[in-house]
N, C-alpha and C positions, 0 to 999 in steps of 0.2 A: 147112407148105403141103402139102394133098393134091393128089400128081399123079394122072392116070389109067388109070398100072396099079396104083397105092394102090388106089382105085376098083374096078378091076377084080377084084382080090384079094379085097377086101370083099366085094364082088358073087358073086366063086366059093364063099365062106369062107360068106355067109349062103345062097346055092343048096344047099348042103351040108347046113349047120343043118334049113332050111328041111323039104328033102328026109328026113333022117332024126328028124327031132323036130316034124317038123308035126302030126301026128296027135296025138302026148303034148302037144302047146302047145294043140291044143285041148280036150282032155280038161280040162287045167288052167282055161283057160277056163270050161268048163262046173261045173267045181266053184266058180269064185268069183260067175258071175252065172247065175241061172237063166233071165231073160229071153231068149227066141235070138236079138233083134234085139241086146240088150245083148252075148249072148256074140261076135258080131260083132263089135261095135265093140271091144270089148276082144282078140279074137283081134287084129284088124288093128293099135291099140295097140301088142298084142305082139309081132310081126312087126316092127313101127317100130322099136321100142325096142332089139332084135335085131339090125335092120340097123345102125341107128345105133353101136350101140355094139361092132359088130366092128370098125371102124377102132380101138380103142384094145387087141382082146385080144391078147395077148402069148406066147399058149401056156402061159403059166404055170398054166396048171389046163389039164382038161380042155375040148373043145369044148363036152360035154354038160353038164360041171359051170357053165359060162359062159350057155350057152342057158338053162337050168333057173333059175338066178340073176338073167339077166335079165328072165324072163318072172315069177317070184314079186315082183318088182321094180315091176317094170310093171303088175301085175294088183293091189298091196296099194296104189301110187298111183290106180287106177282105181276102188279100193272106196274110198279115202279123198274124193277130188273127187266121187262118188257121193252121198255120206253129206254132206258141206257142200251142196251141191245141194237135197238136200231141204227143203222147208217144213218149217219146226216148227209144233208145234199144242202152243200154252202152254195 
């Protein structure tokens, strides 16, 4: 069960992330989609993915080893749902 200093901690733990690897999470963005509407959507993606999944880190790696892992994560699911998306022309 998450209580709401879980929450909270999450909430400090990705302002943190957020703050020192937001700029490097969208560089990364820009290398997997060129569109800048697309790299939007896929920054904010990444961000999700980031938020979401600081409830589970454990400090057992790095913050930035964590951040960087989630976001290649998030961004090779977004090129993958991408790529199914598209019409083919048989």
């Amino acid at each position: 069960m998450t209580t709401t200093s879980d929450v909270k901690g999450q909430d400090d733990l990705y302002q943190q992330a957020a703050s020192e690897y937001g700029a490097a999470l969208a560089r990364l963005a820009r290398g997997y989609e060129a569109d800048p509407d697309k790299q939007r959507d896929l920054l904010q993606e990444i961000h999700i993915s980031l938020w979401r999944s600081l409830e589970g880190f454990d400090g057992l790696c790095s913050l930035r080893t964590w951040v960087y892992r989630v976001a290649h994560n998030a961004a090779t699911s977004y090129v993958i749902r991408q790529r199914r998306a598209r019409p083919r022309c048989w």
